[in-house]
DRENFI-451462 format. One record per residue (C-alpha): chain; x, y, z; residue number from 1. Coordinates in Angstrom, 2 decimals. Layout:
// DRENFI-451462
+----+---------+---------+---------+-----+
: ch :      px :      py :      pz :   i :
+----+---------+---------+---------+-----+
:  A :       X :       Y :       Z : NUM :
...
+----+---------+---------+---------+-----+
// end
This chain:
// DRENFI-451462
+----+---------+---------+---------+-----+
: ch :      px :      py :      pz :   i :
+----+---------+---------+---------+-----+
:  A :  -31.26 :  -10.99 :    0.41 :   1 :
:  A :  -31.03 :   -7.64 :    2.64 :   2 :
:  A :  -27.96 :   -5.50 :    1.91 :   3 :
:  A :  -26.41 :   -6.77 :    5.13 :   4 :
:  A :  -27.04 :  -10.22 :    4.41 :   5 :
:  A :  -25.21 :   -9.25 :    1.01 :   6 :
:  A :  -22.90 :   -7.87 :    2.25 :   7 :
:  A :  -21.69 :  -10.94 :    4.98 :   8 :
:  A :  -21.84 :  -13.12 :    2.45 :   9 :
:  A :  -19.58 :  -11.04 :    0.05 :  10 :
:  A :  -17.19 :  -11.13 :    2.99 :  11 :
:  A :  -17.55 :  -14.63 :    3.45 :  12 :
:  A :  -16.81 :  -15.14 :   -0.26 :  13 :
:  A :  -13.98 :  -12.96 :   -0.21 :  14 :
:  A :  -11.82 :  -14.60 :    2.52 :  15 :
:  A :  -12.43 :  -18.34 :    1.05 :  16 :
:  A :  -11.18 :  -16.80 :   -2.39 :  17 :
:  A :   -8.24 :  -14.95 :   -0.84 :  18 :
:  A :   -7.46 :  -17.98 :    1.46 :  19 :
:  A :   -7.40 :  -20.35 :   -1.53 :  20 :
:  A :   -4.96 :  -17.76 :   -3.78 :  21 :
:  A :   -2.44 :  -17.74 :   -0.50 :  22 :
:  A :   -2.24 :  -21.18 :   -0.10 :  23 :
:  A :   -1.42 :  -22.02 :   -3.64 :  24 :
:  A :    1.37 :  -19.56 :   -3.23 :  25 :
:  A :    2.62 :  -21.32 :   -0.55 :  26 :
:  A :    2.54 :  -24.85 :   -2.16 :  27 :
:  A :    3.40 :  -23.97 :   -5.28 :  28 :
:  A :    6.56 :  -21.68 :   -3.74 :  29 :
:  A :    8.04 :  -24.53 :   -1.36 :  30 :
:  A :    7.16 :  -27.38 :   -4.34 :  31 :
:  A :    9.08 :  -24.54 :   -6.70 :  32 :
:  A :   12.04 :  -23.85 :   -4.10 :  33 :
:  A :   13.06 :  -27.64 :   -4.00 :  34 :
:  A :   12.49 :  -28.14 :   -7.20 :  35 :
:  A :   14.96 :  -25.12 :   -8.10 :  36 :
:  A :   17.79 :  -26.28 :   -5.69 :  37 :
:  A :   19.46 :  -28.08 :   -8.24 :  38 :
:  A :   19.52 :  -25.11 :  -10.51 :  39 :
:  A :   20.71 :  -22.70 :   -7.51 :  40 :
:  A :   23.93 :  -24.82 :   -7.17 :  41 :
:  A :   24.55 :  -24.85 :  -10.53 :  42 :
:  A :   24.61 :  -21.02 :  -10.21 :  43 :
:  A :   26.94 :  -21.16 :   -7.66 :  44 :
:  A :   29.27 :  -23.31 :   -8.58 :  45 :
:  A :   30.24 :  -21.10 :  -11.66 :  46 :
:  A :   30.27 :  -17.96 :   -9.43 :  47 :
:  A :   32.42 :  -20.12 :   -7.14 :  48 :
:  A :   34.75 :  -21.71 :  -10.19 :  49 :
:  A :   34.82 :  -17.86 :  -11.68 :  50 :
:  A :   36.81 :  -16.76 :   -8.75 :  51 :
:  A :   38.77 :  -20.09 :   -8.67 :  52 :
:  A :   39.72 :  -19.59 :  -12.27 :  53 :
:  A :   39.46 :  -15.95 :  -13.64 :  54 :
:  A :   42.38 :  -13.57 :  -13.26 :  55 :
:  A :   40.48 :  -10.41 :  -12.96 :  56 :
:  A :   39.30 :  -11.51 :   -9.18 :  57 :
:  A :   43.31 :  -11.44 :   -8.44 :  58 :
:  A :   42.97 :   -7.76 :   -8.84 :  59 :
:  A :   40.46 :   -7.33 :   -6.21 :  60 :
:  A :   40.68 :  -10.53 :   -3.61 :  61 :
:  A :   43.47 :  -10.71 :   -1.06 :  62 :
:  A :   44.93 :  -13.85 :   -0.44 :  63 :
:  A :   42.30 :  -15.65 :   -2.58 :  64 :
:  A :   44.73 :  -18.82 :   -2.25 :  65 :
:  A :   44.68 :  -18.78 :    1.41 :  66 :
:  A :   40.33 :  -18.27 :    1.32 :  67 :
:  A :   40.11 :  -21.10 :   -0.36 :  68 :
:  A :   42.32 :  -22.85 :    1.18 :  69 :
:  A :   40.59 :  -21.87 :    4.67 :  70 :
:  A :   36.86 :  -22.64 :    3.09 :  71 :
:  A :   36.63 :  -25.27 :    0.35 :  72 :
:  A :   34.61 :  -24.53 :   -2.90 :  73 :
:  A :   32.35 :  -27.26 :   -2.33 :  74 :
:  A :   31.21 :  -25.94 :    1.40 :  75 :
:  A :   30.78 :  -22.20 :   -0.27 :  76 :
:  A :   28.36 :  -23.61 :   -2.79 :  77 :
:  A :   26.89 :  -25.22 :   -0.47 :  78 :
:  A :   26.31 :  -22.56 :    2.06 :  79 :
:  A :   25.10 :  -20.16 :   -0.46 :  80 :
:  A :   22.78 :  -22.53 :   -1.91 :  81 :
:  A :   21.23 :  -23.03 :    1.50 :  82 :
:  A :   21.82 :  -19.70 :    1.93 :  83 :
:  A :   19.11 :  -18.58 :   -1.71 :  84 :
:  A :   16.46 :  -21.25 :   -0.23 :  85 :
:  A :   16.69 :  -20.16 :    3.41 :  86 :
:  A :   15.99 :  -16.25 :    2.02 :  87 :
:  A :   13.66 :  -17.41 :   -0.19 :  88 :
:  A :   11.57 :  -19.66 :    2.43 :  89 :
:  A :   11.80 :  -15.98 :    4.95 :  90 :
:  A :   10.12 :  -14.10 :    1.77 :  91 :
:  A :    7.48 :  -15.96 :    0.99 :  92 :
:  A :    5.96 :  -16.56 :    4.75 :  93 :
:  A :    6.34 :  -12.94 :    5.29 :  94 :
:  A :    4.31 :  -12.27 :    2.16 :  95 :
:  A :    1.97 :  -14.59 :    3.24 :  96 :
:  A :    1.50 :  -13.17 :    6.80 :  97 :
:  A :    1.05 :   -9.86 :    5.27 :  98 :
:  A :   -1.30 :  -11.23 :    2.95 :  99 :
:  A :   -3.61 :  -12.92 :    5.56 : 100 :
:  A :   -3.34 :  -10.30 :    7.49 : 101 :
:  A :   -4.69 :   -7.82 :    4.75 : 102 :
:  A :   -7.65 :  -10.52 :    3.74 : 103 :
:  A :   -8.56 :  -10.56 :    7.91 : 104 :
:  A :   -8.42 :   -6.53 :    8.28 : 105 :
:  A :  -10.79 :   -6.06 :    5.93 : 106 :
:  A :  -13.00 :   -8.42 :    7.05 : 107 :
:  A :  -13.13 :   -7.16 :   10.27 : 108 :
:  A :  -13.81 :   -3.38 :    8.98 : 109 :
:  A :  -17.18 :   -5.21 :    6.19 : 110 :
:  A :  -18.30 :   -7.35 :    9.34 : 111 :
:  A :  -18.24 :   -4.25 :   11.95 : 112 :
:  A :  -20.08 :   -2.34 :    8.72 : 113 :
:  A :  -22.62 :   -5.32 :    8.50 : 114 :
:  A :  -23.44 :   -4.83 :   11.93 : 115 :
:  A :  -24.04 :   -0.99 :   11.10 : 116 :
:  A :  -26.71 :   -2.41 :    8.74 : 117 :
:  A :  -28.44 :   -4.37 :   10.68 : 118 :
:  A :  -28.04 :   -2.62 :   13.95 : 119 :
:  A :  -27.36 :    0.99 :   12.97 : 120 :
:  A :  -28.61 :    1.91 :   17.27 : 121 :
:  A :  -25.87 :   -0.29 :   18.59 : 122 :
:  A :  -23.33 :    1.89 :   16.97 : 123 :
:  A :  -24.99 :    5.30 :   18.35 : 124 :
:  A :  -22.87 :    5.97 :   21.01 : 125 :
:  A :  -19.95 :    5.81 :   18.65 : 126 :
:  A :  -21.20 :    8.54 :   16.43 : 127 :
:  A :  -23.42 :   10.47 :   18.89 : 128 :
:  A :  -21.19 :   13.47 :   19.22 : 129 :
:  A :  -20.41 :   13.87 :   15.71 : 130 :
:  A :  -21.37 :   17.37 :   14.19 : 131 :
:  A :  -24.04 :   17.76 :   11.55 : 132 :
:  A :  -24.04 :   20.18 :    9.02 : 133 :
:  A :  -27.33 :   22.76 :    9.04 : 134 :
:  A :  -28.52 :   20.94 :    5.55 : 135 :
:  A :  -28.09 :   17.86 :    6.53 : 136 :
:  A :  -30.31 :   18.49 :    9.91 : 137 :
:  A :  -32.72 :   19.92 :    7.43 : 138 :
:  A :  -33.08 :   17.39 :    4.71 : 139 :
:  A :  -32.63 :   13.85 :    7.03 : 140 :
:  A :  -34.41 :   12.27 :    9.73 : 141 :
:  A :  -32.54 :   10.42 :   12.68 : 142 :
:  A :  -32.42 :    6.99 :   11.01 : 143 :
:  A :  -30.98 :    8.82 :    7.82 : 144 :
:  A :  -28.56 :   11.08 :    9.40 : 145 :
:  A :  -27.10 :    8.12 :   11.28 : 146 :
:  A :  -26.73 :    5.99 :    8.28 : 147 :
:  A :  -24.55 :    8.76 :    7.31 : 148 :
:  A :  -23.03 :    9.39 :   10.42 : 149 :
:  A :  -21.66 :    5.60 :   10.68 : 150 :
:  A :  -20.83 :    5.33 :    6.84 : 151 :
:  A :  -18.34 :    8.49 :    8.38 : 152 :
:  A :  -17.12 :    6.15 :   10.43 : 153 :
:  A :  -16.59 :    3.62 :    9.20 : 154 :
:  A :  -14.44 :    5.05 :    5.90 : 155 :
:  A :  -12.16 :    6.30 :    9.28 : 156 :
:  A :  -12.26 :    3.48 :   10.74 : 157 :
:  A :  -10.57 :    2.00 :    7.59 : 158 :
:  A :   -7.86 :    3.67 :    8.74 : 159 :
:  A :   -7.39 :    2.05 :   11.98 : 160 :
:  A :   -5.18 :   -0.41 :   12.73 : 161 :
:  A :   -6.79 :   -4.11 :   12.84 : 162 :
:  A :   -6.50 :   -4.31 :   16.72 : 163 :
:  A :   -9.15 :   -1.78 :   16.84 : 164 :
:  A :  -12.00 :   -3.13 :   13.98 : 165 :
:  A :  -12.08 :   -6.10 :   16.36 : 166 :
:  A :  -12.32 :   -4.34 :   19.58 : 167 :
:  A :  -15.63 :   -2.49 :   17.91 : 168 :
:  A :  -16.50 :   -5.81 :   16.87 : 169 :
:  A :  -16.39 :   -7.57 :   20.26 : 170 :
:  A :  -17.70 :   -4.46 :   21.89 : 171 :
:  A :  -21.04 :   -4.96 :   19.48 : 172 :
:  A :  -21.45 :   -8.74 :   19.55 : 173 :
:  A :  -20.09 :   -9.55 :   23.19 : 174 :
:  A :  -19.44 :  -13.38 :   22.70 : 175 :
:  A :  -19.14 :  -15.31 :   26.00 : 176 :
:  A :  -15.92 :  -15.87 :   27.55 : 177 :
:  A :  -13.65 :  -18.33 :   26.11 : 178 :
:  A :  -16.67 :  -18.75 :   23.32 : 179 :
:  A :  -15.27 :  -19.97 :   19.80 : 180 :
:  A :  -17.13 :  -20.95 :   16.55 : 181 :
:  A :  -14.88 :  -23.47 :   15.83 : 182 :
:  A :  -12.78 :  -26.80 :   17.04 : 183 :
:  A :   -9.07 :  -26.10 :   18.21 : 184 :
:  A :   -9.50 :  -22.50 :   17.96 : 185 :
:  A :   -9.04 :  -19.54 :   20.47 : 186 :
:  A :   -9.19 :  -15.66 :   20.03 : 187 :
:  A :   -5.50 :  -14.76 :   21.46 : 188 :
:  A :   -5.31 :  -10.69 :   21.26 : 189 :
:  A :   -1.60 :  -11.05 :   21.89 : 190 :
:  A :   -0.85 :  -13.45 :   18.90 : 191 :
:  A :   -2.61 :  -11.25 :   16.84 : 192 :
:  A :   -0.90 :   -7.89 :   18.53 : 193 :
:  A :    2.61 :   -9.67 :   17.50 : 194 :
:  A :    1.49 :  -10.82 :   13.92 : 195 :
:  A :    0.10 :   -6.70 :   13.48 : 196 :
:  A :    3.33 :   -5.83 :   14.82 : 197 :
:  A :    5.13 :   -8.21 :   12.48 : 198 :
:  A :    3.70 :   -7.56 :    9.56 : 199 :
:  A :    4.35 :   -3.73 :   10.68 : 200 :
:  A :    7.93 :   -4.28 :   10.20 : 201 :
:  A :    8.03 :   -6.35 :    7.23 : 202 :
:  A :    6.53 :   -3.01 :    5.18 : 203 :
:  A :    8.18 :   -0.75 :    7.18 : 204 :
:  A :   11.04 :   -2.21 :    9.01 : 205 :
:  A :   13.63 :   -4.69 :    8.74 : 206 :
:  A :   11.01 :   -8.25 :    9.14 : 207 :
:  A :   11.53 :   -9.15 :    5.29 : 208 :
:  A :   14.79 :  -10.57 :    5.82 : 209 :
:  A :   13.95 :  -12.08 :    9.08 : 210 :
:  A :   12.66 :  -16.09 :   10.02 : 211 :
:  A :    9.41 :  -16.24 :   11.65 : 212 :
:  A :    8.55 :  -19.07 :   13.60 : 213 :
:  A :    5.76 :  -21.56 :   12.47 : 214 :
:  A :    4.63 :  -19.51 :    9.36 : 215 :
:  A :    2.10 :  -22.06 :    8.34 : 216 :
:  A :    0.05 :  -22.17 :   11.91 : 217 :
:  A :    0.72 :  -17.94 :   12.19 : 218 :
:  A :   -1.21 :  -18.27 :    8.34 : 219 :
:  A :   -3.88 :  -20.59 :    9.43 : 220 :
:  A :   -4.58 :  -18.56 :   12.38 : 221 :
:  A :   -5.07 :  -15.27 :   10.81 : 222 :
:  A :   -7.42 :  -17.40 :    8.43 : 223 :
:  A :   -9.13 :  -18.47 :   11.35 : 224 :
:  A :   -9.61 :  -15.47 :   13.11 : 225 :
:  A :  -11.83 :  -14.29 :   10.29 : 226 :
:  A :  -13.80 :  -17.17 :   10.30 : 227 :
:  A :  -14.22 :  -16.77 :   14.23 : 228 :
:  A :  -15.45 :  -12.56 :   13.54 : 229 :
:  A :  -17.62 :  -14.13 :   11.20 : 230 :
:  A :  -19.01 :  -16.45 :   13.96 : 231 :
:  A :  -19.50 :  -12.86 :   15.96 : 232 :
:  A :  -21.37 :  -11.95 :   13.66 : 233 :
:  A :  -23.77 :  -14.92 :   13.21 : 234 :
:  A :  -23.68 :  -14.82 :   17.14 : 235 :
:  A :  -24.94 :  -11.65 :   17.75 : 236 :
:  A :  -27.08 :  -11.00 :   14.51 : 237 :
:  A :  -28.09 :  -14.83 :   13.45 : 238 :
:  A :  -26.83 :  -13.75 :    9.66 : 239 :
:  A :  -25.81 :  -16.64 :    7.98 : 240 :
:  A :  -24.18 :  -18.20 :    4.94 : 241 :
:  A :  -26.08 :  -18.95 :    1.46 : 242 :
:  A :  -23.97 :  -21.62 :    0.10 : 243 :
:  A :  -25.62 :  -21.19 :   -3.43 : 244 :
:  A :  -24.30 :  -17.47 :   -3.32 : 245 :
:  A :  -20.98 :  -17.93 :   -2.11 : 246 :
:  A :  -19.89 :  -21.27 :   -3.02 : 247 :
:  A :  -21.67 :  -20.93 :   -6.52 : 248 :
:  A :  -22.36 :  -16.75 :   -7.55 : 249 :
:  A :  -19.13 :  -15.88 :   -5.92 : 250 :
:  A :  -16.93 :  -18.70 :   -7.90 : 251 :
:  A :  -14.80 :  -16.89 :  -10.57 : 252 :
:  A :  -16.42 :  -17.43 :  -14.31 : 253 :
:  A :  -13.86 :  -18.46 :  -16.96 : 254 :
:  A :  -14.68 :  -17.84 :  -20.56 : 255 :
:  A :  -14.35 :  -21.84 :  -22.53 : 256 :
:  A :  -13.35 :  -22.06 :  -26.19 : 257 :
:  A :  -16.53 :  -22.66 :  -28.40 : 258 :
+----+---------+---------+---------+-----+
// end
């Protein structure tokens, strides 16, 4: 196997084992949220019955009679109940966007580096203006001192936001319009320009506490999209998967009692 080919099906690998770790998140969270419900309300209802019952929230509650009154007990468990699921529901499909996103960015940065292996001349006019040092136009020829050139790159190119690693990607492989690896599958810049945007916000804004439409398709996509880069890839450079090294090698190894 030729460090490219290694190197693609490491990738490969990766996103499967990544994939399968987010979506027993997911199942296990929503099985765990309903599951916990009952629990939640229990909670409640003695926060609720504390301020019913407990003289100290008369120091610090105006007309507590008159809340109540206006918003029965039983409707304030309820709504904070709903309430604890609802928030809980929001966190765990942003942390799951922001997970698939991470698994699909650095895919795209490995697959535009396989490409560099295989191809290191498509990638010249990328790095052709890049400065090299007198020792290192003493000591390498051109196929050397472009490997190093790109390996440059690419560590900046890490750095990039994931909108970019696929426009190098496409620009390399040029699929054919409307081309897809895949059944019921299409490369939409603009979905992926709002999930980049979203996930954006979740670390740096205010998307944490925020609903996000069909979490489980916006997921699956992201999931997707690596598998259709991969596709570019295969496309372009006719690398493909060894099943024996990634469904079997790349499987993690528990230790059994003896």
């Amino acid at each position: 196997m030729t460090e490219a080919e290694k190197l693609f099906n490491d990738v490969v690998a990766r996103c499967f084992d990544r994939w399968r770790l987010i979506l027993s998140f997911r199942i296990t969270s929503t099985l765990g949220m309903e599951a916990a419900k009952k629990d939640i309300e229990l909670q409640k209802i003695k926060f609720v019955s504390d301020m019913l019952q407990s003289s100290d929230y008369d120091k610090i509650l105006m007309n507590k009679e008159l809340f109540f009154k206006m918003n029965p007990p039983d409707k304030i468990v309820q709504d904070m109940t709903d309430q604890t699921i609802r928030e809980t529901e929001m966190a765990m499909n942003a942390a799951s966007i922001v997970f698939a996103h991470s698994v699909l960015d650095g895919a795209a940065l490995d697959y535009c580096r396989v490409t560099g292996l295989v191809a290191p001349r498509d990638w010249e006019s990328v790095v052709e203006n890049r400065k090299l040092s007198l020792a290192e136009m003493r000591s390498a020829d051109y196929e050397e001192a472009l490997r190093q050139k790109l390996d440059e790159f690419f560590a900046q190119l890490e750095r990039e936001s994931l909108l970019k690693k696929a426009e190098y990607l496409f620009t390399r492989c040029q699929p054919p319009e409307k081309w897809s690896p895949m059944n019921n599958y299409a490369y939409d810049k603009e979905r992926l320009e709002r999930l980049d945007r979203f996930r954006h916000e979740v670390i740096h804004g205010e998307s944490l506490g925020k609903p996000i439409a069909n979490a489980s398709d916006e997921v699956e996509y992201l999931m997707k999209t690596a598998l259709f880069f991969m596709g570019l890839v295969n496309l372009k450079y006719k690398l493909m998967i060894d099943p024996a090294y990634v469904i079997l090698d790349a499987m993690p190894k528990f230790n059994t009692p003896s």
